[in-house]
LUMLODREN-533125 format. One line per field, with one value per residue: residue in one letter; x, y, z of N, C-alpha, C in turn; residue number from 1. Coordinates in Angstrom, 2 decimals. Example, Ala and Ser with C-alpha at 12.3 -4.5 7.8 and 13.67 -1.06 7.14 Angstrom:
BEGIN
code: c(A|S)
n.c1: c(13.19|12.85)
n.c2: c(-5.69|-2.25)
n.c3: c(7.80|7.08)
ca.c1: c(12.30|13.67)
ca.c2: c(-4.50|-1.06)
ca.c3: c(7.80|7.14)
c.c1: c(13.20|12.90)
c.c2: c(-3.30|0.03)
c.c3: c(7.80|7.87)
pos: c(1|2)
***
This chain:
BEGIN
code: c(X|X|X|X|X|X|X|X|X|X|X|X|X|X|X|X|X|X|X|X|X|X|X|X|X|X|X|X|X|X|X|X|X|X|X|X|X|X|X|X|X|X|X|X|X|X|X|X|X|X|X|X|X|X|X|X|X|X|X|X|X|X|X|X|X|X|X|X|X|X|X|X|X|X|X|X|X|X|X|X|X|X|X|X|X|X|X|X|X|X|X|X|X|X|X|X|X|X|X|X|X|X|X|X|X|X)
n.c1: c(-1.02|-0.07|1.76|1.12|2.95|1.43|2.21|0.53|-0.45|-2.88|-4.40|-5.32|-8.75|-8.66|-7.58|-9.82|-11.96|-10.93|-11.34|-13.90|-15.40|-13.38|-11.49|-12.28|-13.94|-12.64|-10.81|-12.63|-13.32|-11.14|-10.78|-13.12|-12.66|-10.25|-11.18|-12.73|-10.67|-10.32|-8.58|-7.35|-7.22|-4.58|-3.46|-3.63|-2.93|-2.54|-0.32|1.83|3.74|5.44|4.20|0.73|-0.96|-0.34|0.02|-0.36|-1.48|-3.15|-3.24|-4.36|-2.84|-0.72|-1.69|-4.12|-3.36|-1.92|-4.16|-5.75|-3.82|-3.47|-6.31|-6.79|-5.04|-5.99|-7.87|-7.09|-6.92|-5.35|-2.26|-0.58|1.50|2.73|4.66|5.90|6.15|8.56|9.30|11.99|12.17|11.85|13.40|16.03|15.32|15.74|18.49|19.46|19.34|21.39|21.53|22.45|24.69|25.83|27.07|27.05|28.93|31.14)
n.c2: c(-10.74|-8.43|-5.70|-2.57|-0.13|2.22|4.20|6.57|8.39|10.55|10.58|12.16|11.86|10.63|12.98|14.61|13.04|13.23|16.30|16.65|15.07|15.35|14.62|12.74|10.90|9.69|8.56|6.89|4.96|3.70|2.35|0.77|-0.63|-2.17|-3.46|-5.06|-6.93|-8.17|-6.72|-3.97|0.22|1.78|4.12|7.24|9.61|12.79|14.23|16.31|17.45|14.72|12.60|11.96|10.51|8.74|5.90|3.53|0.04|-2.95|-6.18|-9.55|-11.39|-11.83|-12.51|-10.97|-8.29|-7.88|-7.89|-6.06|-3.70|-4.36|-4.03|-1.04|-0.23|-0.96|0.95|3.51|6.06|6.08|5.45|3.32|2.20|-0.42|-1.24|-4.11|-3.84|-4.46|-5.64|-4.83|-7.72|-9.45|-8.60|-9.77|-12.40|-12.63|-12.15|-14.19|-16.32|-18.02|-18.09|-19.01|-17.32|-16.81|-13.64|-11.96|-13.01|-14.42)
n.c3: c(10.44|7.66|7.86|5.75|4.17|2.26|-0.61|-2.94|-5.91|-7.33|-10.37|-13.72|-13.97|-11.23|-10.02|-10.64|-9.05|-6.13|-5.39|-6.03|-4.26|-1.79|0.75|3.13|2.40|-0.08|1.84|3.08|1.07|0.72|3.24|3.21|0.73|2.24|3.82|2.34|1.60|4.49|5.38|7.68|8.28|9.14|9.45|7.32|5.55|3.48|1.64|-0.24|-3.21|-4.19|-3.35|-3.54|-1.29|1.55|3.37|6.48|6.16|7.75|6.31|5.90|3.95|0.98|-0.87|-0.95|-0.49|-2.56|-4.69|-3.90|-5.04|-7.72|-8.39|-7.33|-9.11|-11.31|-12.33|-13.37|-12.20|-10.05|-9.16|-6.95|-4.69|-2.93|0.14|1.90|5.67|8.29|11.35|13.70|15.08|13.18|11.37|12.50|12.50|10.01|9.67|11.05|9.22|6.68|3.81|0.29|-2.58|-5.76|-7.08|-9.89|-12.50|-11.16)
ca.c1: c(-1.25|1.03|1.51|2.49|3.35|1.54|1.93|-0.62|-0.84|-4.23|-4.08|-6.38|-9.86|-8.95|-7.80|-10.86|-12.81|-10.73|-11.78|-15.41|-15.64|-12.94|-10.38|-12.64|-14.62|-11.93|-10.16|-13.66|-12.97|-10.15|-11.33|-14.19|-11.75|-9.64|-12.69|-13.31|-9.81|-10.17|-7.89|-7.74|-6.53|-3.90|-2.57|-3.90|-2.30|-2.27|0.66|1.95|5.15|5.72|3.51|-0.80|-1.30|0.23|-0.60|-0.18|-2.66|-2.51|-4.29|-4.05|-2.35|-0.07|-2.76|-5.18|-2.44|-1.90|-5.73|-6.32|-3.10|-3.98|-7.65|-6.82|-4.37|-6.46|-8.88|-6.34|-7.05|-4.91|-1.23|-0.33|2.68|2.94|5.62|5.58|7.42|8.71|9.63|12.74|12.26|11.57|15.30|16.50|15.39|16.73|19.77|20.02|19.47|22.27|21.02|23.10|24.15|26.59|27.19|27.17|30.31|31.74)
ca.c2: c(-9.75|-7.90|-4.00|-2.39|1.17|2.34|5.88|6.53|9.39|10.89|10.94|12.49|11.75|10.66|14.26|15.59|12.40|13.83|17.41|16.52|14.13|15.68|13.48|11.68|10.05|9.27|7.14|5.93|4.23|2.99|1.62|-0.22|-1.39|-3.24|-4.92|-6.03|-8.75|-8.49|-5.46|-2.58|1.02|2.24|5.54|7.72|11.04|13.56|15.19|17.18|16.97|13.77|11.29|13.00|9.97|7.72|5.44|2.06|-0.96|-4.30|-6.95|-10.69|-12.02|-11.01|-12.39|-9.85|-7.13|-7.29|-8.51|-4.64|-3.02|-4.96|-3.43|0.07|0.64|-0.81|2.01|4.25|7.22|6.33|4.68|3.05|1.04|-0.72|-1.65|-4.30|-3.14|-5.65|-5.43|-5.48|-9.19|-9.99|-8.57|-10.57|-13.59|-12.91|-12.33|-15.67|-17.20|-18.29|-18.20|-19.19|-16.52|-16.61|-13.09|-11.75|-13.16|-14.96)
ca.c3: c(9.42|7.01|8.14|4.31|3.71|0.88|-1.22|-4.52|-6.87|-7.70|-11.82|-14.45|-13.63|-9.63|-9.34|-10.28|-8.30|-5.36|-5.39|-6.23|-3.37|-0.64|1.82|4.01|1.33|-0.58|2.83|3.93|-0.37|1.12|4.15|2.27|0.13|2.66|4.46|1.47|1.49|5.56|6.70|8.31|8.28|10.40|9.14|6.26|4.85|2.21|1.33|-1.46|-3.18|-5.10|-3.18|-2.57|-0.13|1.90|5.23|6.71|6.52|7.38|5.25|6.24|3.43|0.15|-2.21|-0.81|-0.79|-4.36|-5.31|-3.81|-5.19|-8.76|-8.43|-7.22|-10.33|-12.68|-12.70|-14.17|-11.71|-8.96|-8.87|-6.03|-4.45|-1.38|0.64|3.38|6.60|8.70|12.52|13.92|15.31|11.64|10.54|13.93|11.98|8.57|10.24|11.82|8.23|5.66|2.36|-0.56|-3.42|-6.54|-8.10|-11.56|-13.47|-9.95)
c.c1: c(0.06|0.78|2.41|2.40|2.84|1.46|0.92|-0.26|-2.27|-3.87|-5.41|-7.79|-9.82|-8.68|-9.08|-12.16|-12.65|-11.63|-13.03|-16.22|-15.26|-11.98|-10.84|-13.12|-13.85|-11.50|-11.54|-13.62|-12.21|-10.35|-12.48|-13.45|-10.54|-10.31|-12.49|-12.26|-9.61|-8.92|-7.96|-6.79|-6.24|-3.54|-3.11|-2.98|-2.24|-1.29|0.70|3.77|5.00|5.03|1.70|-0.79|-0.79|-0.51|0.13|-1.38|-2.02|-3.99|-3.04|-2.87|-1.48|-1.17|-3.86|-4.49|-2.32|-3.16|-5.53|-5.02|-3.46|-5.57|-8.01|-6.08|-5.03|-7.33|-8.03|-6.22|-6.38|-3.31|-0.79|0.96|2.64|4.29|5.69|6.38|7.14|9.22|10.86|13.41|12.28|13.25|16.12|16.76|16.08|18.26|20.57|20.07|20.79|22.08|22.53|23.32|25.61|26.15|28.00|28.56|31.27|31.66)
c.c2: c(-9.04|-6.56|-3.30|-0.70|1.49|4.32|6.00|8.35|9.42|11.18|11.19|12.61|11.84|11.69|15.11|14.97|13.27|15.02|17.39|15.93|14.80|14.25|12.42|10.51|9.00|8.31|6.44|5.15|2.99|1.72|0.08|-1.26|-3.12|-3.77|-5.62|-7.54|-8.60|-7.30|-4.47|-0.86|1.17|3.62|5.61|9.19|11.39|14.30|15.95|17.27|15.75|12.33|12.46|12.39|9.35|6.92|4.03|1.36|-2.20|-5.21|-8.59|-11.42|-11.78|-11.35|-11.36|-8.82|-6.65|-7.37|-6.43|-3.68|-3.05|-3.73|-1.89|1.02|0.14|-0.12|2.81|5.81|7.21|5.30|4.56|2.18|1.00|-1.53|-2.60|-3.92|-4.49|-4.93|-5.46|-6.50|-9.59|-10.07|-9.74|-12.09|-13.79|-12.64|-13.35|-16.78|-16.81|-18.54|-18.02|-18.02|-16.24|-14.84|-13.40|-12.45|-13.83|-16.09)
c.c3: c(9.10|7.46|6.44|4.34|1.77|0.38|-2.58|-4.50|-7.46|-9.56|-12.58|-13.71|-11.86|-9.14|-9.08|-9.00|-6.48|-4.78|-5.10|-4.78|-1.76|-0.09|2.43|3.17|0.84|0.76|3.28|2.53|0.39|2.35|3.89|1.39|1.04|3.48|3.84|1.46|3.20|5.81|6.92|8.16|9.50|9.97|7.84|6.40|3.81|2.17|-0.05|-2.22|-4.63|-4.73|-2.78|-1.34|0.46|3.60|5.21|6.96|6.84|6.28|5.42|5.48|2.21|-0.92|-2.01|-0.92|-2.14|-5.72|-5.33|-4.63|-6.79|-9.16|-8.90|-8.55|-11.68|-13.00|-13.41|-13.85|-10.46|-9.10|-7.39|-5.80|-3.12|-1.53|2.14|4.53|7.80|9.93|12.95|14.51|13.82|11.23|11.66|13.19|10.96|8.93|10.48|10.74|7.22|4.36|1.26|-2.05|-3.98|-7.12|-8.91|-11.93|-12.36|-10.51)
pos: c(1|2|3|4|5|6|7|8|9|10|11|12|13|14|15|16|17|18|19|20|21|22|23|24|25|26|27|28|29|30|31|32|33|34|35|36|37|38|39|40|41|42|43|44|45|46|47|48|49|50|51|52|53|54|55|56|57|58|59|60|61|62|63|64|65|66|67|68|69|70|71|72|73|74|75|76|77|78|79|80|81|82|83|84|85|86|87|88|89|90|91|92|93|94|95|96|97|98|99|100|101|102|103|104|105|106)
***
């Protein structure tokens, strides 16, 4: 499984869904939501500032990652972005690879 870092903004309508509803509701959404492509919550939060929510999930696969990321912003009451976060065995590996790469105007 993928572990991703995601933040969302509550907009128009999902502010007032928010309010109407409360916090838990709203992450038990969430939760329901990533059953639905097989993963799980690890971390929820509300902040304030320039992100309302943020947490970490994982979710098996990237087509289910962006099935739900796809989903969640096409309602039009919540923007979201995830980010996957990778381990530092992961960087270990991309390290050990040589990948090929002309720059601009080189």
């Amino acid at each position: 499984m993928t572990k991703y870092l995601f933040e969302a903004n509550y907009v128009g309508e999902g502010i007032k869904g928010l309010m109407r509803e409360g916090g838990t509701k709203r992450r038990d959404a969430v939760v329901d939501a990533l059953n639905s492509v097989g993963g799980s919550l690890e971390s929820f939060y509300y902040a304030f500032g320039d992100t309302d929510v943020l947490g970490v999930f994982d979710i098996p696969d990237q087509a289910g990652a962006a099935a739900l990321s796809l989903m969640i912003n096409s309602t039009g009451n919540v923007n979201v972005r995830l980010k996957p976060l990778m381990t530092p065995e992961d960087i270990d590996e991309a390290a050990k690879k040589t990948p090929t790469y002309r720059a601009p105007g080189q």
